[in-house]
The first five atom37 places (N, CA, C, CB, O) and aatype in JSON, in Angstrom:
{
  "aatype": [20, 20, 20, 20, 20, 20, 20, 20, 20, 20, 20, 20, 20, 20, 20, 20, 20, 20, 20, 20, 20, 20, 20, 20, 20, 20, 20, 20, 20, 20, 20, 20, 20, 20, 20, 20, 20, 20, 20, 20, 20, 20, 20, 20, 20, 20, 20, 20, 20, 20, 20, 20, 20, 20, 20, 20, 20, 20, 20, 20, 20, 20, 20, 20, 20, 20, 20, 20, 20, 20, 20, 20, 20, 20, 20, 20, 20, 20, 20, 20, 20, 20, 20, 20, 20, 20, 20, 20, 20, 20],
  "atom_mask": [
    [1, 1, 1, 1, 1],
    [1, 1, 1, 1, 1],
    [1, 1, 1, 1, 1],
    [1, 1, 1, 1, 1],
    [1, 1, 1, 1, 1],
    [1, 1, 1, 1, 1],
    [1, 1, 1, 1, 1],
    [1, 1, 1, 1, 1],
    [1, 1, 1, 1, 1],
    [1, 1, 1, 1, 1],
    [1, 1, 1, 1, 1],
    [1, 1, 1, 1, 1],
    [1, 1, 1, 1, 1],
    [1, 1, 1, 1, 1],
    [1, 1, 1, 1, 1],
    [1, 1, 1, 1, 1],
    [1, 1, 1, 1, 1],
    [1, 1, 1, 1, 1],
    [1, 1, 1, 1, 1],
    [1, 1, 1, 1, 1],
    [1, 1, 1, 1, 1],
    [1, 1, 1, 1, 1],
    [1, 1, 1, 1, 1],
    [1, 1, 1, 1, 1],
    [1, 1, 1, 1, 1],
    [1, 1, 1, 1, 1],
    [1, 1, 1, 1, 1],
    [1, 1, 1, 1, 1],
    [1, 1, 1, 1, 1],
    [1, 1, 1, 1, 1],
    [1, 1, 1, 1, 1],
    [1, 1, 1, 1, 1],
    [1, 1, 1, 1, 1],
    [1, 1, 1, 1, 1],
    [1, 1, 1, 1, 1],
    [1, 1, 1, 1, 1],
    [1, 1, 1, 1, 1],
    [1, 1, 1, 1, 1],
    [1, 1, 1, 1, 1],
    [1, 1, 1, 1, 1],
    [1, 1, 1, 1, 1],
    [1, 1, 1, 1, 1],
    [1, 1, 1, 1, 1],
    [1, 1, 1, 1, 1],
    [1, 1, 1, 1, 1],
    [1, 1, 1, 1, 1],
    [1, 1, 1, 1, 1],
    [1, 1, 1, 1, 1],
    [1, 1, 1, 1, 1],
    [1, 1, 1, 1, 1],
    [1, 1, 1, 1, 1],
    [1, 1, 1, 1, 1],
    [1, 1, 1, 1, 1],
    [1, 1, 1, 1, 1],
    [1, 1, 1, 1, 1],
    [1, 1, 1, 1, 1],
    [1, 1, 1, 1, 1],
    [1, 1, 1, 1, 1],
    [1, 1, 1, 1, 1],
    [1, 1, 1, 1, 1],
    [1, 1, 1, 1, 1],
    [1, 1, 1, 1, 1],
    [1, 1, 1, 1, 1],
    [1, 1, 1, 1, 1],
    [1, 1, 1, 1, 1],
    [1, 1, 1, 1, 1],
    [1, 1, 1, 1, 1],
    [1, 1, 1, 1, 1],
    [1, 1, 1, 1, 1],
    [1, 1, 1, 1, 1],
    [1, 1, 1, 1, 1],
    [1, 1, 1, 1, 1],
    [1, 1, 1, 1, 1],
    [1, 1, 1, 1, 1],
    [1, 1, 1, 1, 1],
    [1, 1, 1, 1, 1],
    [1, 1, 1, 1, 1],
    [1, 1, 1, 1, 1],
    [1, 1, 1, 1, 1],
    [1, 1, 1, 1, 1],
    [1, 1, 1, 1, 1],
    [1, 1, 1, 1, 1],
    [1, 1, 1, 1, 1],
    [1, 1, 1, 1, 1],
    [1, 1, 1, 1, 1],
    [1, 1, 1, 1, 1],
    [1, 1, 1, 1, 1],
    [1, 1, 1, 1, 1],
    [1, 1, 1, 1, 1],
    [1, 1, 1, 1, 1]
  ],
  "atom_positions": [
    [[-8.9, 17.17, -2.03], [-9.54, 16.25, -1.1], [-9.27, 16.65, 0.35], [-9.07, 14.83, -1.35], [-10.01, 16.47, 1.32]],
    [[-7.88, 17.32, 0.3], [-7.89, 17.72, 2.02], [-8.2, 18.95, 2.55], [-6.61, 17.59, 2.65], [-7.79, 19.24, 3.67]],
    [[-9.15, 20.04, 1.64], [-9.71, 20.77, 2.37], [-10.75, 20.56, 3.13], [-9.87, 21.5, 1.86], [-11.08, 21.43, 3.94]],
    [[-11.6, 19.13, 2.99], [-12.64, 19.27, 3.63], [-12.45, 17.98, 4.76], [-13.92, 19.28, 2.62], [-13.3, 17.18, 5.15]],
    [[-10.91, 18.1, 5.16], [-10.8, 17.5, 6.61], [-11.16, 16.14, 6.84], [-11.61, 18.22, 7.52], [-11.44, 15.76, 7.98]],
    [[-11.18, 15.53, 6.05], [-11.61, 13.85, 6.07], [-10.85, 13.21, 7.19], [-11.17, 12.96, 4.58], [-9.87, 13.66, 7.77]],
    [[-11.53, 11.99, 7.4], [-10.76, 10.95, 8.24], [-10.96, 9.81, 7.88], [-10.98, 10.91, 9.54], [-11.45, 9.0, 8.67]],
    [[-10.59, 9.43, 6.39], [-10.27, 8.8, 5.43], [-9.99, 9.05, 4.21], [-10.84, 8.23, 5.41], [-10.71, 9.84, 3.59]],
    [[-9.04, 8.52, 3.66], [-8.89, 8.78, 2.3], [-8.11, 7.57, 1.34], [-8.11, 10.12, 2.26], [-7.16, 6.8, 1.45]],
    [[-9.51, 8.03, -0.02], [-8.72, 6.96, -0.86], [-7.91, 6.73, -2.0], [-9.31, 6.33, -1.12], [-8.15, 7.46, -2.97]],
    [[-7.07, 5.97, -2.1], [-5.93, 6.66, -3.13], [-5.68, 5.05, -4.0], [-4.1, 7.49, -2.06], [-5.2, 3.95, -3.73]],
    [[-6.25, 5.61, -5.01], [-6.0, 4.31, -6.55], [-5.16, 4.58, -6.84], [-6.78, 4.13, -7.95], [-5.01, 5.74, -7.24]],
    [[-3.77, 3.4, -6.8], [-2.81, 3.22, -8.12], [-2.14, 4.95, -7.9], [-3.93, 2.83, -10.02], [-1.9, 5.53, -8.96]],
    [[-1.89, 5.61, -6.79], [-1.13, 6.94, -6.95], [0.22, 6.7, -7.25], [-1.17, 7.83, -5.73], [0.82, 7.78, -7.2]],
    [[1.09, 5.64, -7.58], [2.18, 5.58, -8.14], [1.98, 5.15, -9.29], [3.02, 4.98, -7.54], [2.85, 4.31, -9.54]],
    [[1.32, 5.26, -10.1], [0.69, 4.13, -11.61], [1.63, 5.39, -12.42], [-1.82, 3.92, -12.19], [1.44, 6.56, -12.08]],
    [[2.31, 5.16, -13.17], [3.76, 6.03, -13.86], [4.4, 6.76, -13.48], [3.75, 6.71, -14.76], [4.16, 7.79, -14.11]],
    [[5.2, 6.94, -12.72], [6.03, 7.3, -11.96], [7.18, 6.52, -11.63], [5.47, 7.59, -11.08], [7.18, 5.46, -11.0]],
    [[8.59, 7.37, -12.32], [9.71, 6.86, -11.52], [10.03, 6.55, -10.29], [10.41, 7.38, -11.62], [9.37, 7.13, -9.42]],
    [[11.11, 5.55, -9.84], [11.59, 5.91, -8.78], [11.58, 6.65, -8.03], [12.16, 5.92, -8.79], [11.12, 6.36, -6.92]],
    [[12.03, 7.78, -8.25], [12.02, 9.21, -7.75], [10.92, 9.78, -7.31], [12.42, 10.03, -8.63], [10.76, 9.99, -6.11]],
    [[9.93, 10.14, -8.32], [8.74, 10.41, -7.9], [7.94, 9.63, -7.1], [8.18, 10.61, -8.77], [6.9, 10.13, -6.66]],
    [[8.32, 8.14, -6.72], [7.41, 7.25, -6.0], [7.92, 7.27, -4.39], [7.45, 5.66, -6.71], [7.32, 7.08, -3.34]],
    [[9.18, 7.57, -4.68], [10.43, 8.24, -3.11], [9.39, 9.52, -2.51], [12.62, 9.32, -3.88], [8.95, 9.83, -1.41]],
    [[9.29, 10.04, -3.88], [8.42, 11.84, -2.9], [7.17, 11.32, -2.59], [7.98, 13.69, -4.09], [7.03, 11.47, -1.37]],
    [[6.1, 10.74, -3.1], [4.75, 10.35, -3.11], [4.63, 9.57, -1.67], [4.38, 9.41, -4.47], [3.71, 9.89, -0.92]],
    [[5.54, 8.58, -1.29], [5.95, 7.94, -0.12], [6.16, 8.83, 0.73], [6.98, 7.15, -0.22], [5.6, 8.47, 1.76]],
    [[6.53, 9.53, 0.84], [6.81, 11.38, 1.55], [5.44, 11.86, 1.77], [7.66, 12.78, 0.28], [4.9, 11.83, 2.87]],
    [[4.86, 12.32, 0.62], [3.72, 13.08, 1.25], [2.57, 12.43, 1.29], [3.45, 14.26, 0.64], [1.49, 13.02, 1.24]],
    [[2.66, 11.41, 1.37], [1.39, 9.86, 1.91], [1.88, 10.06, 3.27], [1.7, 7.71, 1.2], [1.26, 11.03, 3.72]],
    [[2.7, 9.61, 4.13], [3.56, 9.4, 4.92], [2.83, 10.8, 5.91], [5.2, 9.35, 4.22], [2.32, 10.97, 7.02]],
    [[3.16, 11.53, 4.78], [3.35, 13.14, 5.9], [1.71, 13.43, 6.14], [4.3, 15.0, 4.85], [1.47, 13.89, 7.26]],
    [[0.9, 13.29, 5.52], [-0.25, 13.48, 5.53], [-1.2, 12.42, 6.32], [-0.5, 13.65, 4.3], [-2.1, 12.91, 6.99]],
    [[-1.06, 10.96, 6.29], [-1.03, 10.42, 7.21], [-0.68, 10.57, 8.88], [-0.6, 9.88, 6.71], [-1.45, 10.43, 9.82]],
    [[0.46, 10.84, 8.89], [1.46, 11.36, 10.52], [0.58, 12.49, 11.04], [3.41, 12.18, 10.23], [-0.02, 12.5, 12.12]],
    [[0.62, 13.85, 9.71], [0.06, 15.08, 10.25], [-1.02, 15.36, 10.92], [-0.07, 15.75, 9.52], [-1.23, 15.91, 12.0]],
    [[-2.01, 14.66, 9.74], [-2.72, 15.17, 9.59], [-3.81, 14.23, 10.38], [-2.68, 15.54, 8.38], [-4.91, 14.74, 10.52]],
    [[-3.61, 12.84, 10.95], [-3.91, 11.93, 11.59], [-5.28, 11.2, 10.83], [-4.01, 12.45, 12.97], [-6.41, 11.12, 11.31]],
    [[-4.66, 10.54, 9.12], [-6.27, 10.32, 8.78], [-5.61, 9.19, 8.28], [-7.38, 11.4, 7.71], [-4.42, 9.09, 8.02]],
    [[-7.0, 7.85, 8.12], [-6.71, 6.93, 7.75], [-6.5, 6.57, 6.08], [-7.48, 6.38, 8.39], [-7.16, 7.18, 5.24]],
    [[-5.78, 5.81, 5.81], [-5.47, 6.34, 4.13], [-5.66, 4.44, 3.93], [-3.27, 7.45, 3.58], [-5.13, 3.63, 4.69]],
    [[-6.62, 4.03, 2.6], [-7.2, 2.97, 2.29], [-6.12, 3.28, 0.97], [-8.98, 2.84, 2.26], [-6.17, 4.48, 0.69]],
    [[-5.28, 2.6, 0.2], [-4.36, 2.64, -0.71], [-4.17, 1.09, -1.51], [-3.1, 3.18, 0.03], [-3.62, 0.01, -1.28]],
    [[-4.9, 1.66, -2.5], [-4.7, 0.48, -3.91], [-3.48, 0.56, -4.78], [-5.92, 0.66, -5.09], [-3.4, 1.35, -5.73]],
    [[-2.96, 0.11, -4.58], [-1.29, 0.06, -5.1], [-0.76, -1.6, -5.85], [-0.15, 0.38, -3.39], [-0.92, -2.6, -5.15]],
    [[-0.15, -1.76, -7.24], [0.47, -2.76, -7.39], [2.04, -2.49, -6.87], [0.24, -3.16, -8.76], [2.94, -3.33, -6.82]],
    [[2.1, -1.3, -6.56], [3.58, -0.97, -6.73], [3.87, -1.39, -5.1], [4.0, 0.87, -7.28], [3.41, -0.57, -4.3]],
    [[4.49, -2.42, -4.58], [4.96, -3.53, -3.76], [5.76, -2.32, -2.53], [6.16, -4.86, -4.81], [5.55, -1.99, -1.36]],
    [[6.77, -1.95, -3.66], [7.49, -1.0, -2.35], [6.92, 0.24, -1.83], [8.86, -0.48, -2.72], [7.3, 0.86, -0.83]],
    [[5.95, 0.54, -2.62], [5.39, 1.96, -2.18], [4.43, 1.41, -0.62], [4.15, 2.79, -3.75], [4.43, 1.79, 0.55]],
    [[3.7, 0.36, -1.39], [2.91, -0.3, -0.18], [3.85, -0.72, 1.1], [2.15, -1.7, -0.73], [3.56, -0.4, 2.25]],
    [[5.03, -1.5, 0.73], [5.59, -1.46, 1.98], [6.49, -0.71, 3.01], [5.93, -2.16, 1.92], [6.82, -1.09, 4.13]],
    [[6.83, 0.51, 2.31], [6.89, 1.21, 2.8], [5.96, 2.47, 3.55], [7.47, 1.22, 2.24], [6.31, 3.19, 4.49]],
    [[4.86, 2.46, 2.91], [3.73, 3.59, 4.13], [2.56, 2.49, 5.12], [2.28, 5.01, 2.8], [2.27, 2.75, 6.29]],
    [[2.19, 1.66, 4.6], [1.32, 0.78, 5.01], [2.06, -0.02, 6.86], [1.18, -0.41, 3.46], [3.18, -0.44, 7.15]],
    [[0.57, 0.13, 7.8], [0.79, -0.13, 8.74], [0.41, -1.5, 8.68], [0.35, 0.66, 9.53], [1.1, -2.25, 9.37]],
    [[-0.71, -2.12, 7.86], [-1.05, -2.99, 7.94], [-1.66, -3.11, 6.53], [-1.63, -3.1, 9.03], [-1.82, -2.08, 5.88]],
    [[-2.09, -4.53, 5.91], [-1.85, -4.92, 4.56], [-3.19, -5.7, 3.75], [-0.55, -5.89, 4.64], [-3.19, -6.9, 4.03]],
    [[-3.51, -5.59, 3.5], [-4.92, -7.08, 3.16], [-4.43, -7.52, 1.12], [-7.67, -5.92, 3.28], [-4.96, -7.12, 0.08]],
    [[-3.52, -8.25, 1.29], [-3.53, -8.76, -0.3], [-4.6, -9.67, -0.65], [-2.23, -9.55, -0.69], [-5.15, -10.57, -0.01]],
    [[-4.8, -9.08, -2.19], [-5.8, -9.45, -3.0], [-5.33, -10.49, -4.22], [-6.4, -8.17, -3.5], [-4.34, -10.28, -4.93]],
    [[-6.21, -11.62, -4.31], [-5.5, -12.12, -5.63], [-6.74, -12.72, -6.38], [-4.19, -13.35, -5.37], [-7.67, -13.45, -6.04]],
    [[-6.43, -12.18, -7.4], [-7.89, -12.44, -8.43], [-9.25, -11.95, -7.56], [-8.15, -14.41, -8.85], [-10.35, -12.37, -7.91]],
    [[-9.16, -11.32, -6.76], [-10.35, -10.53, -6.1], [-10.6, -11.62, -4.45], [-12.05, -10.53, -7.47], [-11.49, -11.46, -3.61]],
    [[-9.8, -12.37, -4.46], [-10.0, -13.39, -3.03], [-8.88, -12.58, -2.08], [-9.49, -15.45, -3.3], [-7.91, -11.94, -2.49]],
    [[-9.31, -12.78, -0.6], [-8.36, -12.04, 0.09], [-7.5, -13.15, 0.54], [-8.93, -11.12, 1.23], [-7.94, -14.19, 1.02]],
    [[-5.72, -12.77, 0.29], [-5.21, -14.2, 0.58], [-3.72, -13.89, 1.74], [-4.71, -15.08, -1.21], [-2.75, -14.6, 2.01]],
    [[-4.0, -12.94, 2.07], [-3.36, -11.92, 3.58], [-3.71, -11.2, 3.82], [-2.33, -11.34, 3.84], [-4.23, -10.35, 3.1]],
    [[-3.5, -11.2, 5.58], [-3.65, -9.9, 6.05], [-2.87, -10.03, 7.48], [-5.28, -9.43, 6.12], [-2.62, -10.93, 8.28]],
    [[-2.6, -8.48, 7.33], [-1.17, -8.33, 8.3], [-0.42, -7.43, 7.96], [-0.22, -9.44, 8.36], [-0.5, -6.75, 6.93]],
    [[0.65, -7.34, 9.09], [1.66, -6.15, 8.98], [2.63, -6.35, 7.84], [2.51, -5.98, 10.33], [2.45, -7.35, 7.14]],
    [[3.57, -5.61, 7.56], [4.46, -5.6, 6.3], [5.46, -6.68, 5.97], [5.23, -4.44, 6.33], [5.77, -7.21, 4.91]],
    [[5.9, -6.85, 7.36], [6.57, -7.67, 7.75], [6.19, -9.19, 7.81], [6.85, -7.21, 8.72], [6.84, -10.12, 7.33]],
    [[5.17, -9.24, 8.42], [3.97, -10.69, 8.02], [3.94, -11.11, 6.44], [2.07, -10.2, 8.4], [4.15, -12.19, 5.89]],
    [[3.64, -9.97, 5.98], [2.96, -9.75, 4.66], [4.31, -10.56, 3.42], [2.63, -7.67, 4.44], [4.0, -11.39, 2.56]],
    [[5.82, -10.02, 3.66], [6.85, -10.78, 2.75], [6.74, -11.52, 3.4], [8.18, -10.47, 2.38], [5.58, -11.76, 3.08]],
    [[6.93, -12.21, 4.14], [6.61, -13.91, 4.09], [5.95, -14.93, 4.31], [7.0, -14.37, 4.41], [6.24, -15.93, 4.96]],
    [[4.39, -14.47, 3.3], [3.74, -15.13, 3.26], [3.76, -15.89, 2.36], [3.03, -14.75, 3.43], [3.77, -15.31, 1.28]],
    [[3.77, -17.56, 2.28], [3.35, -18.44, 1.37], [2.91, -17.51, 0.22], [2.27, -19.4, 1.93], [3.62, -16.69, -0.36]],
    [[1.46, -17.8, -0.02], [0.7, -17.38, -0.01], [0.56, -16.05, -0.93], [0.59, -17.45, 1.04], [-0.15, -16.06, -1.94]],
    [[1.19, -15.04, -0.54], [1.54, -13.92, -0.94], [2.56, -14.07, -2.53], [2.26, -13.3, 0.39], [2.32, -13.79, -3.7]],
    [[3.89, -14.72, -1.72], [4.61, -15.03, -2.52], [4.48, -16.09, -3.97], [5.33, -15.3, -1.73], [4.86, -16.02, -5.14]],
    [[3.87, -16.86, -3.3], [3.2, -18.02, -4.51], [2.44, -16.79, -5.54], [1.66, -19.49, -3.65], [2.84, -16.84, -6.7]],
    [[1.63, -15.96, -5.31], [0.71, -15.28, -5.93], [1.59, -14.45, -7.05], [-0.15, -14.41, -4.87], [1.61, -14.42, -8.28]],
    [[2.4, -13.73, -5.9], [2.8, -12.36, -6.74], [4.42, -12.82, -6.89], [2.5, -10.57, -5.74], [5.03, -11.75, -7.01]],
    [[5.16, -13.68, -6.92], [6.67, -14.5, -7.57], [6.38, -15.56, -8.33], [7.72, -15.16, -6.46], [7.35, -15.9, -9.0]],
    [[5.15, -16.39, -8.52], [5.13, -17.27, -9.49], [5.47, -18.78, -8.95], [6.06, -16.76, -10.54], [5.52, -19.81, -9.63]],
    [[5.77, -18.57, -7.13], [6.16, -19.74, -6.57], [4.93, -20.72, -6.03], [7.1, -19.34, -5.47], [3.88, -20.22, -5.61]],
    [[5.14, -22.11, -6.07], [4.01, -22.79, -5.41], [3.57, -22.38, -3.63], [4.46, -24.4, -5.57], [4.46, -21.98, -2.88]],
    [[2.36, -22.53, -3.22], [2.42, -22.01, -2.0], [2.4, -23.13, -1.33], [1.46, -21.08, -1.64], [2.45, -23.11, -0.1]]
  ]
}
């Protein structure tokens, strides 16, 4: 996908089996390719820490309704968020 120089890219579920470990490197070269290479990266992820760790900004989905949006930091403490994806009332 990055030979032909995009300035976007989209990435389904790129931690979907993967250890720890491997989700540490993947966070790496998301990260690095992002920084480098200066392109915007659209990333479908359930995996919570991968998202909060590369993501500048966030739009959670629940049952297909959008029910945040915001930075990472916004994003853990949202009602909202949390009610959805911990099982807590919002």
């Amino acid at each position: 996908a990055m030979c032909t120089k995009p300035v976007l890219l989209c990435l389904d579920e790129p931690a979907a089996g993967l250890n720890p470990k491997e989700s540490a490197e993947l966070n790496q070269l998301i990260s690095y390719i992002k920084n480098e290479h200066r392109i915007g990266i659209i990333l479908i992820e359930h995996d919570m820490s991968v998202v909060m760790k590369i993501s500048d900004h966030i739009i959670v989905l629940d049952h297909g309704s959008k029910i945040a949006d915001g930075t990472p930091e916004a994003i853990k403490e949202d009602p909202a968020v949390i009610a959805a994806y911990l099982g807590e009332e919002a």
